[in-house]
N, C-alpha and C positions, 0 to 999 in steps of 0.2 A: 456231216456226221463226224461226231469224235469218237475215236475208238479207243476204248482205255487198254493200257498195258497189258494190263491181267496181273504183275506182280510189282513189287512195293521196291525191291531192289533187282540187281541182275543176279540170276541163280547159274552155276557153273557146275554142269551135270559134266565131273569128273571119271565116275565108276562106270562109262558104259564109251561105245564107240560113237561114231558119229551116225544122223538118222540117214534113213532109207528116205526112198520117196514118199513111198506109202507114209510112212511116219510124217514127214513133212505135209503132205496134204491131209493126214488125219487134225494135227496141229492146226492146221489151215483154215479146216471147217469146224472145231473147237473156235474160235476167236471170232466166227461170221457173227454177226448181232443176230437175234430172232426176229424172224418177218422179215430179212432182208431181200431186197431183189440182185441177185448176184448174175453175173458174166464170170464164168470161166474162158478163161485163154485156151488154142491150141495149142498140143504136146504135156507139158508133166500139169500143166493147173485141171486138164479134166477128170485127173483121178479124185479130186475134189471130191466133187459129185460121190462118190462110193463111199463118203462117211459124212454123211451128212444125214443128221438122224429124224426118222419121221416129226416127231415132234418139234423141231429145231423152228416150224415156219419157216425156215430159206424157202425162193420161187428161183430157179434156175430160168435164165435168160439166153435164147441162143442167138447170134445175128442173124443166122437163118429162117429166123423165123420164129419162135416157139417162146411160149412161158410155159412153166410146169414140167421143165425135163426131169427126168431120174437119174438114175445110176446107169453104166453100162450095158447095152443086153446081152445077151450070151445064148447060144443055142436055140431054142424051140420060142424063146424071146424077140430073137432079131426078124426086125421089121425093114428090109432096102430102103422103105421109102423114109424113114423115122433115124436122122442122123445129126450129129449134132455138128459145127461149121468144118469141124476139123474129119467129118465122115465117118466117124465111129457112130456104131448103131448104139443108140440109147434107147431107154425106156417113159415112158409117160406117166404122171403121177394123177389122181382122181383130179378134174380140173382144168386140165391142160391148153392150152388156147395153141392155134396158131397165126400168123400174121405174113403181109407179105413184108418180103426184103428192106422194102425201103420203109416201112413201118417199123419196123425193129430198128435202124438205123435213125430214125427220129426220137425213140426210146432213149437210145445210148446217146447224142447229141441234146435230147432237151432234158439231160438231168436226172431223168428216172433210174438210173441204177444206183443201187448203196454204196455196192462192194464189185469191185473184179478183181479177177486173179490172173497176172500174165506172165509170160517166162522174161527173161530178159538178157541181154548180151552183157549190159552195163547198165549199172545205178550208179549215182554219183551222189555224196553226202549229204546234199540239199535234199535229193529225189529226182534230180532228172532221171528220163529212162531212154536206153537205147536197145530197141529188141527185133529192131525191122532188116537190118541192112550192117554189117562189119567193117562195110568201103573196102571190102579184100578185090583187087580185080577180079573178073569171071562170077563173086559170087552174085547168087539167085536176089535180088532185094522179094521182101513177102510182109508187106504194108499188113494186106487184108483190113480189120476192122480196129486195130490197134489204137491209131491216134486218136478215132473218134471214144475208143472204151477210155485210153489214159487219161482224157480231156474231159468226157461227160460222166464219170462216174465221177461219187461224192470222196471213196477209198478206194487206193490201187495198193492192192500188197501183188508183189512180186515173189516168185517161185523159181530158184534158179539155182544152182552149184554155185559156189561163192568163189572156184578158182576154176580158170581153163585147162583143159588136158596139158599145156604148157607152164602152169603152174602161174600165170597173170590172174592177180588180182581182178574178178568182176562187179565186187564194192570199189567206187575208186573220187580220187577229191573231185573228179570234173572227167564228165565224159567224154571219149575219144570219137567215137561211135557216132554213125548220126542219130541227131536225135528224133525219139516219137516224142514224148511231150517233157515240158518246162517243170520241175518242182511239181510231179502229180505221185509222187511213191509216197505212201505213206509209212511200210510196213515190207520186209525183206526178209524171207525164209528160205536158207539155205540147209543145207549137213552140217553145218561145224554152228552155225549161232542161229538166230533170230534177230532183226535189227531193228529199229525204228527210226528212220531219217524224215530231217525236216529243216529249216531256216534255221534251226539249234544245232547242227548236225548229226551224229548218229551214235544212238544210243544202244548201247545192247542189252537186251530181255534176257535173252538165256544162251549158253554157251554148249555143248555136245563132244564129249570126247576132245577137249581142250579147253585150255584156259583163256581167259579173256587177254591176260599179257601176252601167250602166245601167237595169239590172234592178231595181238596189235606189232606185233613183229615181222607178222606177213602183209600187212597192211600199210598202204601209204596213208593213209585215212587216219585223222584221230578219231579213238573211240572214247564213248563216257558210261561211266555206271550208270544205271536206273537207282534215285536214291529220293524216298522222301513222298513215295504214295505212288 
């Protein structure tokens, strides 16, 4: 699947601050194609789900098991047993299938997804992604279903803050990081831009409460306008 830009040059949304999450994943599910079969990531990609509009055909995919998930449930909604891989109780849409574990797992490894959306530690200008493991001594590594979503989906857009609490760069020329998979990002939505990386490197779609030059100042990464469709 090719996923087109959505704009003709790079748009540099000066007059406002940089997005929220919510904004970022409303963005998110704005650019899904219709009828896609998508995987959300666990942490900030399952707020997805909550703007994704009935008409849209998206089919929400969970490892756990499920096609047909919804939106989050809340209240006299929440169902214990009805949760999506990350343990948030969601909701089920008319339709709904479930499947065992290792069936869904066959899904995401033989190609049937369109689109997922994962968080990420580190993207690097090609699209590698590193989102499992830091290499910090002591820290926790949390694989889960990652390599096999970067690898068997057709589109990985990434969902992530674009700098660490220490001010490092998480767009970067070459990943530190170990890596979950090779050249599998296609699409990178952070606060401050929107990216699109790939064997050309990384172009920016739209900018947020900064300018693309300023961007490229905090950036070891070159960046390129979108120009020309």
């Amino acid at each position: 699947m090719t996923i087109a830009l959505g704009v003709s040059h790079t748009v540099e949304h000066l007059d406002r601050g940089p997005r929220s999450r919510d904004e970022i994943a409303m963005a998110i599910a704005a650019d899904i194609p219709s009828g896609s079969y998508v995987n959300l990531g666990i942490g900030q990609p399952t707020k997805v789900a909550d703007y994704l509009t009935p008409d849209s055909g998206v089919v929400l995919h969970t490892e756990n098991g499920m096609l047909g998930m919804g939106p989050e449930a809340f209240g006299d909604d929440i169902d214990p047993d009805l949760t999506n891989a990350g343990k948030i109780p969601v909701t089920e849409l008319p339709g709904a299938a479930y499947f065992h574990h290792a069936d869904s797992f066959a899904m995401m490894r033989g190609g049937h997804l369109d689109v997922c959306v994962l968080g990420g530690f580190q993207v690097s200008a090609c699209g590698d992604l590193a989102n499992w493991h830091t290499g910090a001594p002591g820290a926790i590594p949390a694989v889960g279903g990652a390599m096999d979503l970067a690898i068997g989906a057709k589109d990985v857009f990434v969902m992530m803050s674009l700098f660490t609490k220490d001010g490092e760069p998480k767009l970067v020329p070459q990943c530190t990081y170990p890596l979950t998979g090779l050249a599998c990002v296609s699409r990178v939505y952070t606060e401050l831009a929107t990216f699109a990386v790939g064997p050309g490197g990384v172009r920016v779609i739209a900018t947020f409460g900064t300018s693309m030059a300023d961007l490229q100042a905090r950036l070891d990464t070159p960046l390129q306008r979108v120009s020309g469709g």
